[in-house]
KEFI-207361 format. One line per field, with one value per atom (N, C-alpha, C): x, y, z; atom name; residue in three letters. Coordinates in steps of 0.001 Angstrom, whole numbers, padded with zeros to 6 digits. Layout:
east	c(X|...)
north	c(Y|...)
up	c(Z|...)
at	c(CA|...)
aa	c(ALA|...)
***
This chain:
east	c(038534|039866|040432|041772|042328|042499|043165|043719|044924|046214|047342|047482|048219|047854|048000|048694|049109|047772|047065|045720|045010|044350|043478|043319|044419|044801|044514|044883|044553|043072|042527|040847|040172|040454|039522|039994|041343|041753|040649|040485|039807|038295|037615|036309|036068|036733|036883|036097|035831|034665|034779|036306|036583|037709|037894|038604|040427|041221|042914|043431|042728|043317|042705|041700|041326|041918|041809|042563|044544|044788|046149|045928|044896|044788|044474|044061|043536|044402|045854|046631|047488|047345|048285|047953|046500|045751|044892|043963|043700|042321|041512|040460|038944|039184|037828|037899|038815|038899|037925|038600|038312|036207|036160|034443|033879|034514|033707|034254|035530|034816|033850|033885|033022|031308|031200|029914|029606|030669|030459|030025|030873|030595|028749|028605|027170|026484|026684|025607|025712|026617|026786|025711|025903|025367|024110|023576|021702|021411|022151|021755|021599|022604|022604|021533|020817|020269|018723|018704|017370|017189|018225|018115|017301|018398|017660|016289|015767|014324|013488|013629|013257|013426|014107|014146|013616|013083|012075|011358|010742|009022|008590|009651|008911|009212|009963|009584|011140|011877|013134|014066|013394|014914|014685|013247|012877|012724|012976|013059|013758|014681|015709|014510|014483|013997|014670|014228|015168|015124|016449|016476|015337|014845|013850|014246|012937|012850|013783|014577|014749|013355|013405|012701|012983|012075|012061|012593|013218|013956|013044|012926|011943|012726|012850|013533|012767|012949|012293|013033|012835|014096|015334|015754|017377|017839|016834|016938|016514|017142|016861|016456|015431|015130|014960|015734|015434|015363|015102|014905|016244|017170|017836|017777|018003|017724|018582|019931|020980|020631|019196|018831|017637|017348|015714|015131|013820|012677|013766|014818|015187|014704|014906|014764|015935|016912|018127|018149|018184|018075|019149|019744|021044|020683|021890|021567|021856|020974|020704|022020|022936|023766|025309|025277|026756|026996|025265|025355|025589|026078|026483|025078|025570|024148|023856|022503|022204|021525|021127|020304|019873|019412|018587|017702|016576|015778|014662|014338|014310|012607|012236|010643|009897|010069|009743|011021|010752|011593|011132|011982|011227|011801|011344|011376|011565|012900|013195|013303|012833|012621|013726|014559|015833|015436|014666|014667|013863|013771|013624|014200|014834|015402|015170|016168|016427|015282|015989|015759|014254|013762|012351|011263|011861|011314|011529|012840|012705|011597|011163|010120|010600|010743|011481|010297|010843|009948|009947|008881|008406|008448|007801|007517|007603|008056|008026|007107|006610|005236|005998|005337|005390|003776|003563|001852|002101|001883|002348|003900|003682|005296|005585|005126|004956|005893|006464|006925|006144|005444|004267|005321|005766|006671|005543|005669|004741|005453|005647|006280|005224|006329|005920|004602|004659|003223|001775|002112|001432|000624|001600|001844|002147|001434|002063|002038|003167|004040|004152|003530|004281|005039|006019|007176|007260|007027|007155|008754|008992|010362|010475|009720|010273|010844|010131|009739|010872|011124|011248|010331|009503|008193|007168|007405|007005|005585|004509|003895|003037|002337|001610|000642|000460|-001167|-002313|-002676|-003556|-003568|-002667|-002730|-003441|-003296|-002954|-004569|-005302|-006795|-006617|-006377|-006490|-007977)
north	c(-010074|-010380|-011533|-011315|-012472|-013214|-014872|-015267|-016096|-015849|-016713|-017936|-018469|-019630|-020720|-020512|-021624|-021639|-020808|-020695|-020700|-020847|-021108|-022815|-023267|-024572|-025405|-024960|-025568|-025369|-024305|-024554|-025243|-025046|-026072|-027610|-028295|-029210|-029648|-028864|-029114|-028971|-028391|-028535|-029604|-030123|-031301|-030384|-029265|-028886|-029099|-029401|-030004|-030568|-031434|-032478|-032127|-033046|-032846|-032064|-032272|-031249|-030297|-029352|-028465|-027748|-028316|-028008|-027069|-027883|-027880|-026581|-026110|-025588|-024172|-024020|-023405|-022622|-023180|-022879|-022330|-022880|-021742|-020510|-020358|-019004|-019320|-020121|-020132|-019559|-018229|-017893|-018583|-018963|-020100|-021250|-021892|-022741|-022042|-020893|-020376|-020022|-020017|-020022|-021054|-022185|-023485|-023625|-023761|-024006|-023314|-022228|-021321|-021739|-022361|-023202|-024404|-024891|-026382|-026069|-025355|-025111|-024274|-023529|-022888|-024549|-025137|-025930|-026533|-027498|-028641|-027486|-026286|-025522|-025756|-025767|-025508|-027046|-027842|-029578|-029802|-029349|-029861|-028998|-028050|-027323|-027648|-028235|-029193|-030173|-030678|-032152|-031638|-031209|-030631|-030473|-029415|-029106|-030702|-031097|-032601|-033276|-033310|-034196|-033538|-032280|-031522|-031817|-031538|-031710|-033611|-033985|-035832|-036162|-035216|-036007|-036778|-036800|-037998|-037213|-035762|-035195|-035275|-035848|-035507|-037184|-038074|-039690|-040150|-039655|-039782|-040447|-041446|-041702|-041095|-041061|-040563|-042407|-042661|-043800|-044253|-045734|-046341|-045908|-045894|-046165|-047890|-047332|-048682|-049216|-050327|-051962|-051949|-052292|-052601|-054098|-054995|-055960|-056646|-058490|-058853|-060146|-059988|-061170|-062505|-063803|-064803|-065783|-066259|-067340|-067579|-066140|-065709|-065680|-065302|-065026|-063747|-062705|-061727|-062002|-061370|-060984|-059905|-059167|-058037|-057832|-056551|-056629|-055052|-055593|-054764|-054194|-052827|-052001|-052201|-053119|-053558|-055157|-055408|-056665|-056427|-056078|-055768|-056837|-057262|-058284|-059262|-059449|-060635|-060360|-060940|-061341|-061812|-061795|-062352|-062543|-063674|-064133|-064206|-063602|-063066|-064167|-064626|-065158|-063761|-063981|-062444|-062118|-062994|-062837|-062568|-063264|-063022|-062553|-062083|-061112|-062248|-063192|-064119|-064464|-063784|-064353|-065711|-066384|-067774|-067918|-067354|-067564|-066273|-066289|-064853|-065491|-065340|-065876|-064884|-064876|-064274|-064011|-062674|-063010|-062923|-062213|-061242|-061481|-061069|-060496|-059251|-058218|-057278|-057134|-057667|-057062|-055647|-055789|-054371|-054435|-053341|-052545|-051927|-052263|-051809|-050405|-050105|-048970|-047913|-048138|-046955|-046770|-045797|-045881|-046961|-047216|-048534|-047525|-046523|-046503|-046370|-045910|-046068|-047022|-048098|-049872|-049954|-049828|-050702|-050844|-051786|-052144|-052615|-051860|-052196|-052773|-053939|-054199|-053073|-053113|-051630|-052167|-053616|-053991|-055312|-055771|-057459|-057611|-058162|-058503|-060229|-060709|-062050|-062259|-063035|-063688|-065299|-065908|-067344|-067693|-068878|-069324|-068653|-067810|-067254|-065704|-065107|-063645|-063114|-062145|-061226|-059896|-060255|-058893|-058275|-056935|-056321|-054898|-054759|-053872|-052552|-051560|-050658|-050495|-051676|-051635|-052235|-052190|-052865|-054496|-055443|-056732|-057304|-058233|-058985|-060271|-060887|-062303|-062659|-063784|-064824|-065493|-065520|-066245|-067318|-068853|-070087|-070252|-069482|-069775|-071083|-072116|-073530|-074097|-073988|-074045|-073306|-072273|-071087|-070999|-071354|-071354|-069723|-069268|-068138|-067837|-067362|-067657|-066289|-065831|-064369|-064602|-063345|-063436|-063737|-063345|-063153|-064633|-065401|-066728|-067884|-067064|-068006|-068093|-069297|-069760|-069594|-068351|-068955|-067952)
up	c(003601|004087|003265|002947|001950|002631|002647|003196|003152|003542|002659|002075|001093|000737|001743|002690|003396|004327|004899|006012|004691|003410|002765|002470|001993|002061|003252|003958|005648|006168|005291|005869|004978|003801|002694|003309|003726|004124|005595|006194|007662|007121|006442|006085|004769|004057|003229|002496|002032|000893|-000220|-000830|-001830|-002086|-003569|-003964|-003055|-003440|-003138|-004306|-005462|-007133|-006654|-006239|-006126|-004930|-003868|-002788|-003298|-004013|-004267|-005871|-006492|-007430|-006504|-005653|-004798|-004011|-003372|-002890|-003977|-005218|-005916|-006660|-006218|-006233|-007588|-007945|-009144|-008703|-009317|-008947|-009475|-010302|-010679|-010099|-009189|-008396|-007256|-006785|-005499|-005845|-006860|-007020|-006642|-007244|-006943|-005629|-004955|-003131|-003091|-003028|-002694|-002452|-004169|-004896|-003789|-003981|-002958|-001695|-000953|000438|000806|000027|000240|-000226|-001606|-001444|-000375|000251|001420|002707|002801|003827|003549|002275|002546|002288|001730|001881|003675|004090|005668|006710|005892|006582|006207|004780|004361|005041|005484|005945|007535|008230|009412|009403|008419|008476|008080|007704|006947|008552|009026|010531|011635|011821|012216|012071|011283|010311|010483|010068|010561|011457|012608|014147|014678|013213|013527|014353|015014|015488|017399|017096|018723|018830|017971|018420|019507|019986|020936|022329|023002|024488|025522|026566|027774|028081|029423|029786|030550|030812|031436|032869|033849|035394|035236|036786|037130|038030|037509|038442|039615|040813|041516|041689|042281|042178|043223|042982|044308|044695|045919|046511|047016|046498|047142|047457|048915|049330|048800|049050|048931|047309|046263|045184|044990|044112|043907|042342|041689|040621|040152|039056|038039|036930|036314|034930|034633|034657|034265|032691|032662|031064|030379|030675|029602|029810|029833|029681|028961|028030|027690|026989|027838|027852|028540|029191|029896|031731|032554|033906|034627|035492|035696|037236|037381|038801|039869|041165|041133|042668|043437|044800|045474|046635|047779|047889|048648|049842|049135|047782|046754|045831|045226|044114|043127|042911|041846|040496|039386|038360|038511|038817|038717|037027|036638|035507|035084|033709|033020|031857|032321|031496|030009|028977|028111|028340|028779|029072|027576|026573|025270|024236|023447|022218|021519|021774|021018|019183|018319|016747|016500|015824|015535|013986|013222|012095|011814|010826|010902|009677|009258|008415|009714|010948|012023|012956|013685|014903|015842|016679|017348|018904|019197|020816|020778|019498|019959|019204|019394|019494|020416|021600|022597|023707|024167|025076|025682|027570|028645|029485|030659|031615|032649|032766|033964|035258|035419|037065|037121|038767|038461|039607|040161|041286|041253|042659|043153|043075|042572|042705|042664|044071|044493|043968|043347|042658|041099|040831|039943|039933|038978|038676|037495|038024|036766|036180|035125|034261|033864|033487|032898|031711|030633|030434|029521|029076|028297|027816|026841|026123|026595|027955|028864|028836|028369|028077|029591|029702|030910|030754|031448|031340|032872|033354|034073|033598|034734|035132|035958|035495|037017|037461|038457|039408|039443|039129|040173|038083|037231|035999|034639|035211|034286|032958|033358|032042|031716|030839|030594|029912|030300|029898|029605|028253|028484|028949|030227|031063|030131|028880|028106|027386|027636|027142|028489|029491|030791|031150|031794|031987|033466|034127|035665|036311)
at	c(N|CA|C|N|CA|C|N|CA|C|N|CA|C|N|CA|C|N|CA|C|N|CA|C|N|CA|C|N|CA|C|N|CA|C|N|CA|C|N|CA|C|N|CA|C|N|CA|C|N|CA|C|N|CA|C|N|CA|C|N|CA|C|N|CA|C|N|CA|C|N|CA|C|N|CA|C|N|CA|C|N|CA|C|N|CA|C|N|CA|C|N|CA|C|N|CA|C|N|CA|C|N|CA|C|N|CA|C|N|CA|C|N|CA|C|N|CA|C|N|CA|C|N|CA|C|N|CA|C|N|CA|C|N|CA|C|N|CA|C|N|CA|C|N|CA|C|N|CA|C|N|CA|C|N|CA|C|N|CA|C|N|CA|C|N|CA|C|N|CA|C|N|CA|C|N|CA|C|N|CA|C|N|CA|C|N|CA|C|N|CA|C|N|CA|C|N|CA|C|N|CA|C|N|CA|C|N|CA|C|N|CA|C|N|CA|C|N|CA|C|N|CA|C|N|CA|C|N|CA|C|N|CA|C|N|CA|C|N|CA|C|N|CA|C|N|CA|C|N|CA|C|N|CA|C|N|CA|C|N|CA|C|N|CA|C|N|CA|C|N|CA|C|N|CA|C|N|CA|C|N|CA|C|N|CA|C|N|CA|C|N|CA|C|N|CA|C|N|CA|C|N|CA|C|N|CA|C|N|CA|C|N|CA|C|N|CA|C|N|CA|C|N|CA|C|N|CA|C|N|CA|C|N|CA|C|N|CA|C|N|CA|C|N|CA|C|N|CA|C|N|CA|C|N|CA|C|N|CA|C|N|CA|C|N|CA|C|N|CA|C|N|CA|C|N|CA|C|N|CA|C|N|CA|C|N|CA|C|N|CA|C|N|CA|C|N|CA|C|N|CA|C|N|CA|C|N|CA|C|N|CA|C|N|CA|C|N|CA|C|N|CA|C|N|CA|C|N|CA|C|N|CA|C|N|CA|C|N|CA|C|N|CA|C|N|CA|C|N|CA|C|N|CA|C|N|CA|C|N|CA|C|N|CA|C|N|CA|C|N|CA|C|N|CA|C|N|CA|C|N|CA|C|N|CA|C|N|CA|C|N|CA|C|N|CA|C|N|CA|C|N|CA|C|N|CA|C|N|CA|C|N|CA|C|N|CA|C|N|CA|C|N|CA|C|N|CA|C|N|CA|C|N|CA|C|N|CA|C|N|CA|C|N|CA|C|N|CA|C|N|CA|C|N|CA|C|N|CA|C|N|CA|C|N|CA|C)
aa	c(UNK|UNK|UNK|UNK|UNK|UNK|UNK|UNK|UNK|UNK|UNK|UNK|UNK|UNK|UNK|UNK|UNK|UNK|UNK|UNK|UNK|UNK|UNK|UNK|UNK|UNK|UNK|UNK|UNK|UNK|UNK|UNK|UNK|UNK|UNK|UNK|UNK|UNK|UNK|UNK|UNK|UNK|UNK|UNK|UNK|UNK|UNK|UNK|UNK|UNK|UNK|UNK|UNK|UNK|UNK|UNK|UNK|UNK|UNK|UNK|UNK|UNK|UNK|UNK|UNK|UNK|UNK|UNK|UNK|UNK|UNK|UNK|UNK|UNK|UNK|UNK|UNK|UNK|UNK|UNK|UNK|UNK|UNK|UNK|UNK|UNK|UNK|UNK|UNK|UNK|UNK|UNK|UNK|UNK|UNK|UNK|UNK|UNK|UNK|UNK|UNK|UNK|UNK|UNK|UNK|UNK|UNK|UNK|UNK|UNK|UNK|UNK|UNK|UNK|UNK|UNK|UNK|UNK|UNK|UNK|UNK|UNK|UNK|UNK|UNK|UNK|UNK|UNK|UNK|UNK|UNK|UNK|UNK|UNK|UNK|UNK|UNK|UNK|UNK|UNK|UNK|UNK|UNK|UNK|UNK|UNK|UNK|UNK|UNK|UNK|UNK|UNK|UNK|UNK|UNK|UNK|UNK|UNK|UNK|UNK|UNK|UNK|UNK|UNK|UNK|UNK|UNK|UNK|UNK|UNK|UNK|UNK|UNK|UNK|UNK|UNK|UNK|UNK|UNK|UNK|UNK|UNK|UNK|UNK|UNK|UNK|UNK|UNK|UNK|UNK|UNK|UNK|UNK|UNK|UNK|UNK|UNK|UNK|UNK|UNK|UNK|UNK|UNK|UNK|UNK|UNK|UNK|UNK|UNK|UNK|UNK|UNK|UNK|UNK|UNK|UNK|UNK|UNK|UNK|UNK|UNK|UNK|UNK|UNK|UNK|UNK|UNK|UNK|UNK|UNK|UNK|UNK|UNK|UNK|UNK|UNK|UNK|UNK|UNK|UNK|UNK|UNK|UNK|UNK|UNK|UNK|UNK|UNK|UNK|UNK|UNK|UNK|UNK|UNK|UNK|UNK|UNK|UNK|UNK|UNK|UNK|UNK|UNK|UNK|UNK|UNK|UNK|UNK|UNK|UNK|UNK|UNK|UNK|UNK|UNK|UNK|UNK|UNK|UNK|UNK|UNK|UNK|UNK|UNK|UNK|UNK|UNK|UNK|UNK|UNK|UNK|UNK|UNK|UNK|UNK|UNK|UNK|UNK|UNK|UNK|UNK|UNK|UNK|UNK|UNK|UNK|UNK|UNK|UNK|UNK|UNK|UNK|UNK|UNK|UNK|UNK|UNK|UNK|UNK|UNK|UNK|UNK|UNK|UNK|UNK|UNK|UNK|UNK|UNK|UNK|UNK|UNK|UNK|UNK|UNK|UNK|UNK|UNK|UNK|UNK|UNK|UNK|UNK|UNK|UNK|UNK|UNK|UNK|UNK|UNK|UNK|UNK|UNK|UNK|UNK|UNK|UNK|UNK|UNK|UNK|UNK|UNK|UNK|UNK|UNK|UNK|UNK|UNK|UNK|UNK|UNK|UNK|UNK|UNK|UNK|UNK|UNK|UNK|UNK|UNK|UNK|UNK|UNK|UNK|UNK|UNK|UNK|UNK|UNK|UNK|UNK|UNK|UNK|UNK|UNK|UNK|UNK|UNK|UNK|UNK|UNK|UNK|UNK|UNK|UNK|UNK|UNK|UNK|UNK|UNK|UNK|UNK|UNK|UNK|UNK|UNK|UNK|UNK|UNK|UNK|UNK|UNK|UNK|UNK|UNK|UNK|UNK|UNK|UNK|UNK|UNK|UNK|UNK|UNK|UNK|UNK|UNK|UNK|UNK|UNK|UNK|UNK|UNK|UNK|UNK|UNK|UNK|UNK|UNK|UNK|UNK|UNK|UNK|UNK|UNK|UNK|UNK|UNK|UNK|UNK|UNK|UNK|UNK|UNK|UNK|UNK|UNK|UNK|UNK|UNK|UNK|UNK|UNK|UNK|UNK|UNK|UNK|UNK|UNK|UNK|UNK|UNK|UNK|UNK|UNK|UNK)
***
């Protein structure tokens, strides 16, 4: 099926497959123009279809995370504490009764690798526990951190002599 110059022009325009001189060489019917879209467009098809297989085969197409469980939140003498997932490795201490943020304290830092996907570095806190004056974070990689409420002193379990 042919197609007029004005709907040939207008699809090479909407698929960008090639240059504005060609585009415009194209519309005035030049047939060795009309080869090379032609050329261009099949290659761009099996480049984008290499690439695909290439992000298959190493895994980069299934990198995607689903979102974290929310936290259980723990209340102590009219403080609420959580670890919200648009807070990652922080703690944010809210009063019970007004919702008002009092503080957010930084439990971790997670290091990100900027030559790999971001969502799968992140390391979310999974759980917060009360143990005395203390808040025990514990996340992902199964790392755990006290927290001194009276203090805000952070400290990793694996560092801690108790």
């Amino acid at each position: 099926m042919e197609l007029t110059t004005s709907r040939r022009t207008a699809h090479l325009q909407m698929t960008r497959a090639v240059s504005p001189v060609a585009t415009h060489a194209l519309a005035r019917g030049s047939s060795s123009c009309s080869r090379q879209v032609m050329l261009a467009s099949r290659h761009r098809a099996v480049f984008a279809a290499a690439l695909c297989v290439v992000a298959f085969v190493t895994g980069a197409a299934n990198a995607k995370r689903t979102v974290p469980g929310s936290v259980e939140p723990v209340t102590v003498h009219g403080v609420t504490y959580s670890a919200p997932a648009t807070a990652m490795g922080f703690v944010v201490a809210f009063d019970a009764s007004s919702g008002r943020e009092l503080w957010r304290q930084r439990i971790y830092q997670v290091r990100v690798d900027p030559s790999l996907e971001r969502d799968v570095q992140d390391v979310f806190i999974t759980s917060l526990t009360l143990r005395g004056g203390s808040l025990v974070i514990a996340n992902e990689h199964g790392e755990r951190y006290a927290l001194d409420l009276a203090t805000r002193k952070v400290t990793r379990e694996s560092d801690r002599h108790t």
